[in-house]
C-alpha positions in Angstrom: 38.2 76.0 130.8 39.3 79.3 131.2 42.1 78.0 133.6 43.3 75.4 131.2 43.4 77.7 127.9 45.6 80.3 129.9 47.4 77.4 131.2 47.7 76.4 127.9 48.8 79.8 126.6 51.4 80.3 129.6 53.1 77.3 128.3 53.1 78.1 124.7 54.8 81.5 125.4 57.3 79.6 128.0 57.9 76.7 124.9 58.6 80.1 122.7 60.5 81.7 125.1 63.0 78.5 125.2 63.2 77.7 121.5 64.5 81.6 121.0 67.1 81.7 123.6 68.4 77.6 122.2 68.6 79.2 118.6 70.4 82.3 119.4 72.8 80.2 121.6 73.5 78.0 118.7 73.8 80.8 116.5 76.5 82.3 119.0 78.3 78.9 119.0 78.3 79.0 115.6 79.8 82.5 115.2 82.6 81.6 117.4 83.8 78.0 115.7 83.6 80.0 111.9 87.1 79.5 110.8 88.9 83.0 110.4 90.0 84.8 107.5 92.7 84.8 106.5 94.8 87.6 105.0 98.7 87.5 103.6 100.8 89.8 104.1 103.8 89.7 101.9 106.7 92.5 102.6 110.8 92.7 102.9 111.9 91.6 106.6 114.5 90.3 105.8 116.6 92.1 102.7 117.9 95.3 102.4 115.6 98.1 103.7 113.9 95.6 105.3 112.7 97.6 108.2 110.5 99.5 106.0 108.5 96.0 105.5 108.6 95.6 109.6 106.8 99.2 109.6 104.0 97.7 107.0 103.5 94.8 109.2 103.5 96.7 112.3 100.8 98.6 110.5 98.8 96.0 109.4 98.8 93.8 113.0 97.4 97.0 114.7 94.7 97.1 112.0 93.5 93.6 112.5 93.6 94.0 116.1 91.1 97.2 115.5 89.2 94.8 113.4 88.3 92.1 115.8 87.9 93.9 118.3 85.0 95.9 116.5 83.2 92.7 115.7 85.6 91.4 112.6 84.2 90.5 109.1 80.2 90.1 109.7 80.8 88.2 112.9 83.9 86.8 111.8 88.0 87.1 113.1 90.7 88.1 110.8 93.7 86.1 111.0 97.1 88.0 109.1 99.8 85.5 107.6 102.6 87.1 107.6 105.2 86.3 105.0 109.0 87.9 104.2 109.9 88.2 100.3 113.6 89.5 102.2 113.2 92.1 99.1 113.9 90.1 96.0 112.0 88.7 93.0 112.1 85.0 94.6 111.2 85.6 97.6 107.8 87.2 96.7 107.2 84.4 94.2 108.0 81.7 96.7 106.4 83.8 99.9 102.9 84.1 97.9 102.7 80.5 96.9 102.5 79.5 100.5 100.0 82.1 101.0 98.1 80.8 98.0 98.2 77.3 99.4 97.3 78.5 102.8 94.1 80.1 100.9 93.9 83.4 101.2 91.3 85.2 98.8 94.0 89.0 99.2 97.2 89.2 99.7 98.8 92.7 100.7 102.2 93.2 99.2 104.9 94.0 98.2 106.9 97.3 99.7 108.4 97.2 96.2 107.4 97.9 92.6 110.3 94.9 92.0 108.8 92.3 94.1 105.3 93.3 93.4 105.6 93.3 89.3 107.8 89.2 89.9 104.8 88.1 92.0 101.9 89.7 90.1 101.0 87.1 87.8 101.2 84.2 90.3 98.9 85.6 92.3 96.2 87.3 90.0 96.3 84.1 88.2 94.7 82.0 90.8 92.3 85.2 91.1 93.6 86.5 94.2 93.5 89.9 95.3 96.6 91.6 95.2 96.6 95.4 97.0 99.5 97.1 98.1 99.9 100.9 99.8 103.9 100.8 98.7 103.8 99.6 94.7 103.8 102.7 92.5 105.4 101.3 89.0 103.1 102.5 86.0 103.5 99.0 84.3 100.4 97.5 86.5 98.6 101.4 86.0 95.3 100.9 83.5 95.1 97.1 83.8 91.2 95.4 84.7 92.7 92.6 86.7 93.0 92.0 90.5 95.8 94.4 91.2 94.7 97.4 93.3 96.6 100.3 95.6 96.1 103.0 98.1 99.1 104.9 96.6 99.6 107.1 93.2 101.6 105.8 90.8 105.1 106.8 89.5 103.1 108.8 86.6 101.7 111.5 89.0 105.2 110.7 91.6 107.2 111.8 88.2 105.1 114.7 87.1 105.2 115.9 90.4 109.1 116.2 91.1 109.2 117.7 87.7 106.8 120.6 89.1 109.2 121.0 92.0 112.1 121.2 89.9 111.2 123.2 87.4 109.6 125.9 90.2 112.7 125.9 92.0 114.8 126.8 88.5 116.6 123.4 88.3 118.8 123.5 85.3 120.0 120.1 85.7 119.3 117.0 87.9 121.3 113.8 88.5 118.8 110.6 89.2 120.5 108.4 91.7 119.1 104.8 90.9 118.7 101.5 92.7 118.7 98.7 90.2 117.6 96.7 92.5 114.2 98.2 92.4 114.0 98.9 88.4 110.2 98.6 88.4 110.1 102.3 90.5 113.4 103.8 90.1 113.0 103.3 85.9 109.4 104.5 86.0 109.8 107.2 87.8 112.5 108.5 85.8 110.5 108.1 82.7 107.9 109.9 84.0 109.7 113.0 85.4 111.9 113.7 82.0 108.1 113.6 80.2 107.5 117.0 82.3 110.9 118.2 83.3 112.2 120.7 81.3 116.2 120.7 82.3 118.7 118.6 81.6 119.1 115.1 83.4 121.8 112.2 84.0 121.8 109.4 85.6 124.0 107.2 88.2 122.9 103.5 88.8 123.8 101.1 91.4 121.9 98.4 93.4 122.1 98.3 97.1 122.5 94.4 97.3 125.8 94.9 96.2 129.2 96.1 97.9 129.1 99.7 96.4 132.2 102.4 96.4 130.2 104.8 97.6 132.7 107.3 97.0 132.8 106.9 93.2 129.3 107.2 93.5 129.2 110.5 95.0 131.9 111.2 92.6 129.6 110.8 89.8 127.0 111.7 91.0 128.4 115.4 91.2 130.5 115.5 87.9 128.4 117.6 85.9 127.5 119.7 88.8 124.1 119.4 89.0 121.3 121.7 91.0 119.2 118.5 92.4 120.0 115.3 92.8 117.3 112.9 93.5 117.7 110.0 95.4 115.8 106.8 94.5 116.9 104.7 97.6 115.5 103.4 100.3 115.9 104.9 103.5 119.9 103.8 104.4 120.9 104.1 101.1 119.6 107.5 100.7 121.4 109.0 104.6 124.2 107.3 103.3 124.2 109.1 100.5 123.4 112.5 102.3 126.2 112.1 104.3 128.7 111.7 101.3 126.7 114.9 100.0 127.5 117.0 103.1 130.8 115.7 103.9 131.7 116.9 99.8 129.6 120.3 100.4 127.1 119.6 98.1 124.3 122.8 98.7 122.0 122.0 95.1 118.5 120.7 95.9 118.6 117.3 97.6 115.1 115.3 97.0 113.9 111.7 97.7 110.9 109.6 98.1 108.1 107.8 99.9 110.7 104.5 99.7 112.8 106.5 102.0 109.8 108.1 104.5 110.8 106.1 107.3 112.3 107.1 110.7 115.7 105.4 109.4 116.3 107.9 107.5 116.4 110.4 109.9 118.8 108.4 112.4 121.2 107.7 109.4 121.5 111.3 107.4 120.9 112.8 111.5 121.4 116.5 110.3 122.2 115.6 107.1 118.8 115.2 106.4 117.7 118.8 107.4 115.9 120.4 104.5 116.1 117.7 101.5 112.2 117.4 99.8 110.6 114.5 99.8 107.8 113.6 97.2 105.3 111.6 99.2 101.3 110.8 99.4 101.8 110.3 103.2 101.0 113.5 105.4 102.8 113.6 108.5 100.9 116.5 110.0 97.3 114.7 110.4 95.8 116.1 113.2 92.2 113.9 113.9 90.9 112.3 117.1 91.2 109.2 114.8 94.9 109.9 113.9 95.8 110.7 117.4 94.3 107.3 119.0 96.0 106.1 115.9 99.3 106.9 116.9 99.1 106.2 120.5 97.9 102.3 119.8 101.2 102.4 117.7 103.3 103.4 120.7 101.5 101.1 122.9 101.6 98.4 121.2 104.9 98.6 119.1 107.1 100.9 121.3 107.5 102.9 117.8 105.9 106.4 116.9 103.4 106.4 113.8 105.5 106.5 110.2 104.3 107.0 106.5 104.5 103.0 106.3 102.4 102.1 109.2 99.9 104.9 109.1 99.5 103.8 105.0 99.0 100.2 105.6 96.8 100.2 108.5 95.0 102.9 106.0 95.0 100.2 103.6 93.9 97.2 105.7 90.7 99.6 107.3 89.3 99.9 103.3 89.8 96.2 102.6 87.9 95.2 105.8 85.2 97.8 104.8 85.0 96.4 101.3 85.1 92.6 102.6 82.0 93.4 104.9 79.9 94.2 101.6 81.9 91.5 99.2 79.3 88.6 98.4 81.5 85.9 98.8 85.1 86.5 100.1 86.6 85.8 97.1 89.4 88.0 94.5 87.6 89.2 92.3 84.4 89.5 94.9 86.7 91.9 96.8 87.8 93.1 93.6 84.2 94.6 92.7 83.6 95.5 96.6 86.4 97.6 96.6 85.4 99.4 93.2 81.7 100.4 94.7 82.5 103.1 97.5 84.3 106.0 98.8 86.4 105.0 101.8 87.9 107.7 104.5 91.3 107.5 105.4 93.7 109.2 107.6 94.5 111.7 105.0 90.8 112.1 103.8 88.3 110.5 101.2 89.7 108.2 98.3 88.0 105.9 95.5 89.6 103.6 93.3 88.9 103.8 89.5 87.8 101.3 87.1 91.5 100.1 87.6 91.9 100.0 90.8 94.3 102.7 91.1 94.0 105.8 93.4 94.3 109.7 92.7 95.1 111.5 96.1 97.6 114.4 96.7 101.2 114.4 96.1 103.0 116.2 98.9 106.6 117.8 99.7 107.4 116.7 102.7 110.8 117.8 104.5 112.9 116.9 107.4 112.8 120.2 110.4 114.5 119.5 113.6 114.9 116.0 113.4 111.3 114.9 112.4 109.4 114.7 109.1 107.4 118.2 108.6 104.6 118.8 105.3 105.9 121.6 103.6 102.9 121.9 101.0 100.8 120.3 98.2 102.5 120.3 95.3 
């Protein structure tokens, strides 16, 4: 009797031993036939500046990569649509309804407070996410919807330059502005006159237009001004450097984060040297994480890290983080993921407000020897 019980028991353990090792290989089989998600990513490709929106997508591919290859989303792979809004109002529009019919619960875009602000109410009404690293116009700042960033807004941008240019004795300043971008360029002149305590004019243009650039060189130095601060993207503001230096211009020269990209450097080439640009992107990190950072990015994209790159794949690490702990994977589940921690980034810990905006330092960053170099915390 013996015999037969442990017989018995033997069997048992073996008929055990079988039904765990079926279940957890249909368990793996189910793991790896669970449809991705997907993410849209919705930037300019295609318009002017539009290699600041290939920058953000390089970015933003190396940060899915990281993702899957630590495991994804709970068990599951991330899948990035990537759409171009070729930098105007109806591009966005028309890029993020094909990412809303491909269903996407986020969408990560735009590079521009213009694009951004057109596509904004398409997309939060069909309660998608909407988060963006690039976006900094104050007219989505203090709204409880679905529209969060990783960047400060043109509030703290504005107060800011007005710091630097009231330290540095600024009597007067001439604002270069992009109409094509009002949503930024208009905001952040608001903001800066609210603090600055000189006198200001103003030049406008928009870069998807045939400009005489001399006649805006011309006006832009007409009342002789000790800054001028260019709100451009990246070409237009070398160009305009190099109109500066060519007409001996030797007042303060300042730009921003939309022109932080290694354009800029090839196009104003020593031009460049010494204007002050008003950032949240640190170019100095120095972390293990940083470093292996920056070496995937010339591995994979034959490109050294950039403030767009190292901000977006910033970005897309906090999403992932927040989508792990989301309850469903839905906008506004995100939404309330994203509100509930502290996340790390490259340039240290940040938390969103009830909002979902961000306050982190404002830097002043400036070109030395041919590469972008922090100056300080302003």
């Amino acid at each position: 009797m013996r015999i037969i019980a442990r017989s018995c028991s033997n069997l048992a353990h073996i008929i055990l031993s079988v039904a765990i090792i079926l279940s957890c290989i249909l368990l793996c089989s189910c793991e790896r036939t669970q449809p991705p998600i997907k993410i849209g990513l919705c930037v300019n490709l295609s318009g002017t500046g539009g290699s600041a929106g290939e920058h953000v997508r390089n970015g933003a591919l190396l940060a899915v990569s990281d993702i899957n290859s630590s495991g994804g989303i709970n068990g599951r792979q991330v899948e990035l649509l990537v759409r171009d809004d070729q930098g105007t109002a109806e591009g966005a529009v028309k890029a993020d309804r094909q990412l809303i019919n491909e269903g996407v619960p986020v969408i990560v875009g735009h590079n521009r407070s213009a694009t951004t602000l057109a596509a904004y109410p398409e997309v939060v009404s069909n309660n998608i996410l909407l988060i963006t690293a690039c976006t900094a116009t104050t007219r989505l700042t203090g709204k409880k919807d679905l529209f969060f960033r990783t960047c400060v807004d043109c509030n703290l941008y504005g107060k800011k330059t007005a710091q630097l240019l009231n330290e540095k004795t600024a009597r007067s300043a001439v604002f270069l502005m992009d109409m094509a971008n009002p949503g930024f360029v208009t905001d952040f002149v608001n903001s800066t006159k609210k603090y600055y305590d000189g006198t200001t004019f103003f030049v406008k243009f928009k870069s998807n237009r045939n400009e005489d650039w001399d006649e805006i060189i011309r006006q832009l130095l007409t009342h002789h001004p000790d800054a001028i601060i260019l709100l451009t993207e990246a070409t237009m503001t070398g160009i305009a450097l190099q109109k500066l230096k060519a007409r001996g211009y030797k007042g303060l020269r300042i730009a921003t984060l939309w022109a932080q990209t290694p354009e800029l450097i090839k196009i104003a080439s020593v031009a460049g040297e010494g204007i002050s640009i008003i950032t949240y992107v640190n170019p100095n990190i120095d972390s293990p994480e940083f470093r292996t950072f920056k070496k995937k990015m010339k591995t994979s994209f034959h490109e050294d890290a950039n403030a767009r790159s190292t901000a977006c794949y910033e970005l897309m690490m906090i999403l992932a983080k927040a989508m792990k702990r989301a309850d469903r994977l839905t906008g506004p589940d995100i939404a309330s993921a994203l509100l509930e921690g502290t996340y790390h980034g490259f340039m240290g810990d940040i938390a969103f407000d009830s909002y979902g905006d961000v306050i982190r330092p404002v830097y002043e960053v400036t070109i030395s020897g041919g590469r972008f170099v922090l100056r300080r915390e302003i």
